[in-house]
N, C-alpha and C positions, 0 to 999 in steps of 0.2 A: 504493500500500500504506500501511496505518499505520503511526506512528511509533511505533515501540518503544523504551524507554531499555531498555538490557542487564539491569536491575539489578529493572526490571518483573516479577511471577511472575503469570503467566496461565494458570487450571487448569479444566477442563472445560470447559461450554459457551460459548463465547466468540466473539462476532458482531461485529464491529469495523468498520464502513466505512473504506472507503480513506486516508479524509486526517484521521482522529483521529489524535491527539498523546496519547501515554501516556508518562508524565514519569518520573524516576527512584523505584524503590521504592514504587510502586502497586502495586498486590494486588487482580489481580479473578477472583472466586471463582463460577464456574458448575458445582459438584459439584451443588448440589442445585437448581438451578435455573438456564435461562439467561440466560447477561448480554448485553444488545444496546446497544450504545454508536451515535450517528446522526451522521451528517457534520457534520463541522467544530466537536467536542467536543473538549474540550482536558483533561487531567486532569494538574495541574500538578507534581503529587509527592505520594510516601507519600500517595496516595487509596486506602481500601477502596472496593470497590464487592462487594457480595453478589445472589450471582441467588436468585429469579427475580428480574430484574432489566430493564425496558425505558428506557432514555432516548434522549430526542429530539436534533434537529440542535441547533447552535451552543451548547452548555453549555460553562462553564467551573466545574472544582470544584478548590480549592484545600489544600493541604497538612493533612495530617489529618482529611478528613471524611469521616464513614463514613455509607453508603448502604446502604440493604437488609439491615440485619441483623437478628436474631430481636427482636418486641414484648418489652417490661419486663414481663413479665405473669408473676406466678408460675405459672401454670396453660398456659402454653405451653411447649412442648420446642423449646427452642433449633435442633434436627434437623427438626425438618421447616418444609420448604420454604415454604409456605401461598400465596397469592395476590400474595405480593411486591410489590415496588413500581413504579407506572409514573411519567415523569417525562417533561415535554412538551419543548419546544423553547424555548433563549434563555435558560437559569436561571443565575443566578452562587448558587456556595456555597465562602463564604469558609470559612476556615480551622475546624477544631474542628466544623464544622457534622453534627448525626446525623438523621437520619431513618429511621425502620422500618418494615421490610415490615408486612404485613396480618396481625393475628390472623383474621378471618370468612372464610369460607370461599367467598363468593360475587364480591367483589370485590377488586384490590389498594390497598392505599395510593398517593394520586394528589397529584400536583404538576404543575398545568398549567404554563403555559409566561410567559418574561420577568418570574419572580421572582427576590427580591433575598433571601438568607437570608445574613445578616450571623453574624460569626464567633462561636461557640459558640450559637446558636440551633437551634432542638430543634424535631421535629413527629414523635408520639406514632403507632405503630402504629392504622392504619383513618383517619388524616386525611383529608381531603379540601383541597382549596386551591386556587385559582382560579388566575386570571393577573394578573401585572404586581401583586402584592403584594410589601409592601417587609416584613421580620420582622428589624429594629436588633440587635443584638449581646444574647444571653444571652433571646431572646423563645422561650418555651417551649408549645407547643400540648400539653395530654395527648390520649390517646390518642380517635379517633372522631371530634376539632375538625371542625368546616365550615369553613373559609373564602372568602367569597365575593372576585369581581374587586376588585383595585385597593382593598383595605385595607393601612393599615398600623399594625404594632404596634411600640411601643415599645421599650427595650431592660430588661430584667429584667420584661418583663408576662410573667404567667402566666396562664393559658388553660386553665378546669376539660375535664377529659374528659370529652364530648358537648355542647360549648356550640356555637352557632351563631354567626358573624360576618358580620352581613350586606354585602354589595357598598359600598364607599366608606369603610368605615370606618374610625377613628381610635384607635387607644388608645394613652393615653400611658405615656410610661418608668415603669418602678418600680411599675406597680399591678397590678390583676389581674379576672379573672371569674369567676365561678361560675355567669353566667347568660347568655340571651342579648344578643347586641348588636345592636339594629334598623339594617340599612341607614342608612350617611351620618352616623349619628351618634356621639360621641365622647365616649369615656369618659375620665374625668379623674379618678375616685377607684374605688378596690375597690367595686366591682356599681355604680356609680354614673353616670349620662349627664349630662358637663356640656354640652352644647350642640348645634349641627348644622357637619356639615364642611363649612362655603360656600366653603372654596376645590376642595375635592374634587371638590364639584357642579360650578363655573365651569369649573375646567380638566378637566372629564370633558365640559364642551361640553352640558350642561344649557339648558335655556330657561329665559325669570324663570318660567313658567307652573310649569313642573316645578318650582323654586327654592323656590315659595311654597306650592305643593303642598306639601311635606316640612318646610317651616316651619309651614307649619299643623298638619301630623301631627304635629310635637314640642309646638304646643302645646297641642293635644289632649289628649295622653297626659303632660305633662309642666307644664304651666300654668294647667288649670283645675280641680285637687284633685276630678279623678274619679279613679274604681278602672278597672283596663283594659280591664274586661270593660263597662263603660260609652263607655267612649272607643271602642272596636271597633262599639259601636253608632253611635256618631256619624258615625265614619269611613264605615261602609258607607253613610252616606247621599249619599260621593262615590266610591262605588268603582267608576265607567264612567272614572274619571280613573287614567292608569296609576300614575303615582308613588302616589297612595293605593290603589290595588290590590295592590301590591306589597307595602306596610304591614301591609295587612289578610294577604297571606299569609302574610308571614312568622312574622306575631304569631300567629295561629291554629294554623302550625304545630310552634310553639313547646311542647315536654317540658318544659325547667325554668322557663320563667319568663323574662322581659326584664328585664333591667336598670333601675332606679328613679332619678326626678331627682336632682340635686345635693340637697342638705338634708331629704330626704324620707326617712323613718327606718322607713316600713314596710317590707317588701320583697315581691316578685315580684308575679306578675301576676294579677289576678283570674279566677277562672274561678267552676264552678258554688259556692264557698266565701265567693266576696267578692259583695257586693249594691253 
């Protein structure tokens, strides 16, 4: 059976595998939706958790953080329940940590699994988020963020709502986005890419092929004072090579626009406006 602290209030629908630990003074709330807690979750004290509500095996969430409760949106009713949040296996969320259910109606707000959300860090109603991402104390997603596998962001970065963050990537303490962030590379100033994450690449077990792959793509788009929508032609002249396939998709799919080199004072990405 799960462990229960006395002091725990547990109200409507409420799924609890056997060997979860539910700590003193958590509060989990399945009236409007249910709450599913997965083996060998640990909820250390005073945790909210709001349904609709899925999380996976082996999470620990720590003193004051609240899960699944209604989007910052002024046009959303706090009352209804919407597409809630799902949440994978292996997450630590330290202390103060909030995350909100879904405003859209077609999917939940998603947190894959063996993420690090350090204490008081935020992700925004409609997020998305991969696995094995680290987000440092006070890193703030608004609401719709992407986050691909094995980024990490800094602590006070803020993170415009609907930016994309591609797989591998970096952004440092104290700055922020408005735009997107291409795969592996690493942001060092507000909307700005200062380089490529080559340790990110090594220890994500990269070949030099792929290394220099991505080294070429940054200096494509970021070394030879073309516009993007020029650089995207050049790329495609190696897009049978995966790492520059990837490049090419992510940039193509890109709504606001990719983030601009270090000292480069235009901004976003060319499309049918830039020659």
């Amino acid at each position: 059976m799960p462990t229960i602290h006395p002091t725990a209030i547990l109200e409507g629908d409420i799924d609890l595998a056997d060997d979860v630990v539910i700590g003193p003074n958590c509060v989990l709330t399945g009236a409007a939706g249910p709450v599913k807690v997965g083996a060998g979750t640990t909820l250390i004290g005073n945790v909210y958790l709001h349904g609709p509500l899925t999380m996976g095996a082996g999470n620990v969430v720590y003193p004051f953080a609240c899960l699944g409760f209604a989007p910052q949106h002024v046009k959303y009713d706090p009352r209804k329940p919407g597409m809630g949040l799902s949440i994978g296996d292996g997450n630590t969320f330290r202390e103060g940590v909030t995350i909100h259910r879904a405003f859209v109606e077609d999917r939940p707000t998603i947190i894959g699994s063996r993420n690090y959300f350090m204490a008081g860090s935020h992700a925004g109603h409609d997020c998305r988020v991969g696995d094995d991402c680290t987000f440092v104390n006070n890193a703030l997603l608004g609401g719709h963020v992407e986050v691909g596998d094995k980024v990490t962001i800094g602590g006070v970065t803020g993170v415009h709502q609907f930016v994309r963050i591609g797989r591998g990537a970096m952004l440092s303490g104290g700055v922020g986005t408005t735009l997107d962030v291409p795969p592996f590379f690493m942001l060092t100033e507000i909307n700005r890419i200062g380089g490529l994450n080559i340790v990110g690449l090594r220890r994500g077990g990269f070949s030099h092929d792929q290394i220099d792959d991505a080294r070429w793509v940054f200096r494509m788009l970021y070394r030879q004072g073309m516009t993007v929508r020029s650089a995207l032609n050049v790329l495609r002249e190696r897009a049978e090579r995966p790492m520059v396939a990837e490049y090419i998709a992510f940039i193509e799919a890109s709504k606001r626009g990719i983030c601009t080199a270090r000292g480069r004072r235009r901004s976003v990405m060319a499309r049918e406006d830039e020659v």
